[in-house]
C-alpha positions in Angstrom: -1.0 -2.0 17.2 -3.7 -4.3 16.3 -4.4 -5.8 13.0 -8.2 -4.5 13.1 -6.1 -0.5 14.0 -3.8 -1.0 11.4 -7.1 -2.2 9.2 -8.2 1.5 10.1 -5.3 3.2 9.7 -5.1 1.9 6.2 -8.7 3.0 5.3 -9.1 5.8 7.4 -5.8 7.3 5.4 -6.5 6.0 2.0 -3.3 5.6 0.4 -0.2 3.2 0.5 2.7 4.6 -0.9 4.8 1.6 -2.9 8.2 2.9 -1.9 10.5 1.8 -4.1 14.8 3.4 -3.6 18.4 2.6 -4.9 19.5 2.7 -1.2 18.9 3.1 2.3 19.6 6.2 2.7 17.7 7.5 -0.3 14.7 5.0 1.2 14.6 6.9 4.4 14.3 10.1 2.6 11.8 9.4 0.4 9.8 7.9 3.6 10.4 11.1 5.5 8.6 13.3 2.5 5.9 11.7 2.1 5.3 11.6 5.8 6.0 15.6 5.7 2.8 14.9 3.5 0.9 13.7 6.0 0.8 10.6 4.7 1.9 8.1 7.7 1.8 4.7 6.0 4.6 3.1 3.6 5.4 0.0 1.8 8.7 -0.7 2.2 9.6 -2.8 -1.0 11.9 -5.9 -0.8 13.2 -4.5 -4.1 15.1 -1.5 -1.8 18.5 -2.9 -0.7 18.7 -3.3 2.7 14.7 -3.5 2.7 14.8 -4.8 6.4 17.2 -2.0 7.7 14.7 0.5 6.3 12.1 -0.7 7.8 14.3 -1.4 11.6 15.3 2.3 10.7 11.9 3.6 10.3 10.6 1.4 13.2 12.7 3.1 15.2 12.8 6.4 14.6 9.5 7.1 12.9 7.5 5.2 15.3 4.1 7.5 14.0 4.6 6.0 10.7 2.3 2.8 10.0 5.0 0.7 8.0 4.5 -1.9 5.7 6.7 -4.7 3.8 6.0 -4.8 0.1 7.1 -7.5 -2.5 6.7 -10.4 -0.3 7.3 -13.1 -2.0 7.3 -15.9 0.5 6.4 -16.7 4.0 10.0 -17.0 5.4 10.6 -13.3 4.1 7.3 -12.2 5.8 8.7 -13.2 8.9 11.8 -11.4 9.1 9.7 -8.1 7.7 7.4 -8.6 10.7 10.0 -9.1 13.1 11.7 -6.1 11.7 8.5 -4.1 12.4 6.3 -4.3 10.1 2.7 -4.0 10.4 1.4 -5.6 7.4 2.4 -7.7 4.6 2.0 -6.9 1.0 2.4 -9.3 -2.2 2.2 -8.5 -6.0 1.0 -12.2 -6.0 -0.8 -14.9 -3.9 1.4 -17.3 -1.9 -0.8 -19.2 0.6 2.2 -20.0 3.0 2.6 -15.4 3.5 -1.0 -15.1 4.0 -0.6 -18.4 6.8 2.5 -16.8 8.0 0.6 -13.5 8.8 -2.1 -15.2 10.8 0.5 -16.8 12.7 1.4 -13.5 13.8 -2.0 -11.7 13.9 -0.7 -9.2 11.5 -2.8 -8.1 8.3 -2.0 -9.6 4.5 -2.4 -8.1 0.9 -1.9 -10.3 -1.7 -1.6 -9.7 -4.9 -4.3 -10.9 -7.3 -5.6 -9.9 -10.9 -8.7 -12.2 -12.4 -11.9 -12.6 -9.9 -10.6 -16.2 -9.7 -7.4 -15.0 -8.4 -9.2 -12.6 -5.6 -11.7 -14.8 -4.1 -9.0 -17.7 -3.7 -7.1 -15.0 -1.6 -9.8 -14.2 -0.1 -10.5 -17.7 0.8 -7.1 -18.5 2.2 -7.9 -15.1 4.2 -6.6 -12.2 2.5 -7.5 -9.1 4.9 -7.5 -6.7 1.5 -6.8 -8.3 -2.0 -4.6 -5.8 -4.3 -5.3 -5.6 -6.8 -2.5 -5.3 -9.6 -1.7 -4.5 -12.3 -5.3 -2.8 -12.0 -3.9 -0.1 -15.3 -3.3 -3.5 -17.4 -6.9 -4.5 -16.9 -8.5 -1.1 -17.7 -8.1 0.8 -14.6 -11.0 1.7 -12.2 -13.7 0.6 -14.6 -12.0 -2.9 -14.3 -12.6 -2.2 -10.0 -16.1 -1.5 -10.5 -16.6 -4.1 -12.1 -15.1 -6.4 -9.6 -17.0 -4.8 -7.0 -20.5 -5.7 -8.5 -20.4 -9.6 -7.7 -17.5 -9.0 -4.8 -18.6 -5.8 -2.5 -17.8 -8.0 0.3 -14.0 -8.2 -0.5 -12.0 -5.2 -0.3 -9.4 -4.3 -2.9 -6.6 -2.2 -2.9 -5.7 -0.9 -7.1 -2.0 -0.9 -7.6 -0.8 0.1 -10.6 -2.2 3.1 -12.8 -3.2 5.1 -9.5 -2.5 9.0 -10.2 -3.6 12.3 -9.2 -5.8 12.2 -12.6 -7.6 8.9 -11.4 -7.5 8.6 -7.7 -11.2 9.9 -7.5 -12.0 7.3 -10.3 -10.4 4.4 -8.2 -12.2 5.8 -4.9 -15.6 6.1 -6.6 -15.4 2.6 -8.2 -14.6 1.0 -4.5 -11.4 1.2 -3.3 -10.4 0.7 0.0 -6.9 2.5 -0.3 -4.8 3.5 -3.3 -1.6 1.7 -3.8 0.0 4.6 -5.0 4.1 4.1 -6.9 5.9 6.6 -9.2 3.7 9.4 -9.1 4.0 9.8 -5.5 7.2 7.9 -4.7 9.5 10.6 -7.3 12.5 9.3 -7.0 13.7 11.8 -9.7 12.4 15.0 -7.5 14.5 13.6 -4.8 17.1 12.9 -6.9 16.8 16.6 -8.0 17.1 18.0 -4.3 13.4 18.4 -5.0 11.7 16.7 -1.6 8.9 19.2 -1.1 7.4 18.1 -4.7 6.8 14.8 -2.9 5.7 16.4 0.2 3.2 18.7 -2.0 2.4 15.6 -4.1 1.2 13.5 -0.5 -1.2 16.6 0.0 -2.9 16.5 -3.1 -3.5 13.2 -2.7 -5.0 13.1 1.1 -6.9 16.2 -0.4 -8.8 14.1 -3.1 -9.7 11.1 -0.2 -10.4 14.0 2.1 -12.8 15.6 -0.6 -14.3 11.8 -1.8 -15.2 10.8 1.9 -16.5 14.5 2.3 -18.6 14.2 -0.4 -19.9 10.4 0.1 -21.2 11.7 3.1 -23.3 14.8 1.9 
């Protein structure tokens, strides 16, 4: 897949689960939820142990799901992600030697930034989409919209504080996805033997970008 499809993917679905596991195992059914969802795109975190067999797992046997390394922290570890399969790179910080990595291999970059200095220096260096994180710390989607006034030409991805109570607020103030963690990524439901409240939870949240692109449009 192209970088510009996996561009579209990513906006065309809206959401990027930040999958986050104590295991492999327990990573691959977390992944398999969500994609019972609907929602075909993950972040696999380089927090999960074994990360890479996750992702070689996934790449494998899930080939319909668009996958993603998360918690990149370097461009030698971007490497290995995207030779494991994945189809784009995603920081909680801006390390200019990732985002050169990913260009080396035509495959599309997140970084992670926070202040508008921060964001257009990654977008600069050639971010594809800045995320934007902790977005909550900074006051949430009024802190997006008011990003998006001097830079609607850079698109941002809110980590952080993204929930089924403000997922409409992030979409209305700009977002090109959600980076969506705990409040779709329930480890505990899992835990529970609980998988089809994650499943139900990836509805609701294709429903609300289904019904803010529906409504956009009117």
């Amino acid at each position: 897949m192209r970088k510009e499809e996996v561009l579209k993917s990513l906006r065309d679905i809206g959401l990027v689960p930040v999958l986050r596991a104590e295991s492999v195992d327990k990573a691959l059914a977390l992944a398999e939820a969500i994609a019972a969802g609907g929602v075909t795109v993950l972040e696999i975190t380089m927090t999960v142990p074994g990360a890479i067999q996750v992702m070689r797992k996934l790449a494998e046997q899930r080939p319909d799901i668009l996958i993603g390394a998360g918690t990149v922290l370097d461009a030698e570890t971007a490497r290995m992600c995207i030779l494991e399969g994945a189809k784009f790179v995603v920081s909680p910080a801006l390390n200019l030697g990732t985002i050169e990595m990913c260009h080396r291999y035509s495959v599309a970059v997140l970084p992670g930034a926070l202040t508008p200095t921060e964001i257009v220096t990654a977008w600069q260096a050639g971010a594809d989409v800045v995320k934007v994180f902790p977005a909550s710390a900074m006051g949430g989607a009024k802190y997006l919209t008011a990003l998006k006034g001097p830079l609607p030409q850079v698109d941002l991805i809110p980590t952080g504080g993204v929930s089924l109570a403000t997922a409409a607020e992030f979409l209305s103030a700009g977002a090109f996805a959600l980076g969506v963690g705990s409040d779709l990524v329930d480890a505990k439901a899992m835990a529970a033997g609980k998988s089809e409240v994650v499943t139900e939870t990836a509805r609701k949240y294709l429903a609300i970008v289904k019904e803010y692109r529906t409504s956009k449009r009117a």
